[in-house]
C-alpha positions in Angstrom: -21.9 -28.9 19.6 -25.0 -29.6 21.5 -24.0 -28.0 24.7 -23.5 -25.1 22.1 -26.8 -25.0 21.0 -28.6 -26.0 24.4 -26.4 -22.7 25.7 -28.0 -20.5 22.8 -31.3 -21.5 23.6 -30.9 -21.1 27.3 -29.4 -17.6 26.8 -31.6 -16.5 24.1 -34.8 -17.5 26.1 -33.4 -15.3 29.2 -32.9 -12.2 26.9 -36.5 -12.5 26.1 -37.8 -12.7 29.3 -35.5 -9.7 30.2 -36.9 -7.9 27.6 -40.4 -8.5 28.1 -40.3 -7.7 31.3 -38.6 -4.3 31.1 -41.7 -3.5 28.6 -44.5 -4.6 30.3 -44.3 -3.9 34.4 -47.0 -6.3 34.7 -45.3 -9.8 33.3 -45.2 -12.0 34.8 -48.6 -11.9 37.4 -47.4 -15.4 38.4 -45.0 -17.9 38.6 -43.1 -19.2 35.5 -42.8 -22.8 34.4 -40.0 -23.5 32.3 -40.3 -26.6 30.3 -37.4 -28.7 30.1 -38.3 -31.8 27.7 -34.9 -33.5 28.4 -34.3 -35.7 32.0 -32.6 -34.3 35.0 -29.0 -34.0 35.2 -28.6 -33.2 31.5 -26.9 -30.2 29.9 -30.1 -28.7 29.5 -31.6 -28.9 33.1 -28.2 -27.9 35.0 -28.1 -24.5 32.6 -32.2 -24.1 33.3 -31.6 -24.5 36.7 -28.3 -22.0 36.8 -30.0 -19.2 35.3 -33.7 -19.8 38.0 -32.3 -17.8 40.4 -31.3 -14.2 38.0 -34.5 -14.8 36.4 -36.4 -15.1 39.6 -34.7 -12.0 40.8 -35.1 -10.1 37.3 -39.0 -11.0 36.6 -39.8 -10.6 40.5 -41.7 -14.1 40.7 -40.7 -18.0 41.3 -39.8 -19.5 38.3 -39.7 -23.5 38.4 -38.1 -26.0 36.1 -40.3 -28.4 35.0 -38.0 -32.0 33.9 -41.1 -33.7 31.1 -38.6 -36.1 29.1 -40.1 -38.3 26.3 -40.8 -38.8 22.9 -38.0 -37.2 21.9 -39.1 -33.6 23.8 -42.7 -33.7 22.1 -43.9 -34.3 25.5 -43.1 -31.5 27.1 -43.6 -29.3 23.6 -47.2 -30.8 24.0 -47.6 -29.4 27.3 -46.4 -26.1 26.8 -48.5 -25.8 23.5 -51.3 -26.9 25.5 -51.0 -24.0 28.5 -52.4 -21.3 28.6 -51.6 -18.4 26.3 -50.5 -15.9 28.9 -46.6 -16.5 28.8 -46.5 -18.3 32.1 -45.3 -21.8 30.3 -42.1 -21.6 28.5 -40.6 -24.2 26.8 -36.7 -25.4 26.7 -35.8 -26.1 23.5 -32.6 -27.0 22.0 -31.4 -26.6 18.1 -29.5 -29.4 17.0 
C-alpha cells in the first residue's frame, strides 16, 4: 500500500512537470531540486531517482534529488516551503 501511494505521487509529480513544461518553453531556467523527505534507499528515493534521468531529458536541465529525512518529512516540507517561489524546489510527498 505505501509503495502504492509513493508510486502515485512519483508519477503524478512527473505528469506535472511534463505538462508545465510543454506550456511554458521557458521552465525550468535552472536546475530542479526534488525534495525527498524520506532516507536513502527507501521506496521513495529509488523511484525519485529512476525517473531523474526522463525528466532531465524532458525539462532540458539537471534535476537532483535531494534525501532531507526527519521529523516525520516536515523537514524537507520546511525546506521546500521555504524556497523560492519559482518552481525550482519540488517536494516528494507520499499519501498514506
Amino acid at each position: 500500500m505505501k509503495r502504492t501511494s509513493v508510486l502515485v505521487s512519483v508519477l503524478g509529480t512527473l505528469g506535472v512537470l511534463l505538462a508545465t513544461a510543454a506550456g511554458a518553453q521557458s521552465y525550468p531556467t535552472k536546475p530542479v531540486r526534488i525534495v525527498a523527505p524520506f532516507p536513502p534507499g527507501g521506496v521513495a528515493d529509488v523511484l525519485a531517482r529512476a525517473i531523474q534521468p526522463g525528466l532531465q531529458e524532458a525539462l532540458g536541465q539537471q534535476v537532483v534529488i535531494d534525501n532531507k529525512p526527519g521529523a516525520g518529512s516536515t523537514i524537507g516540507a520546511e525546506i521546500v516551503a521555504g524556497a523560492d517561489p519559482d518552481g525550482g524546489t519540488l517536494l516528494l510527498a507520499s499519501a498514506e
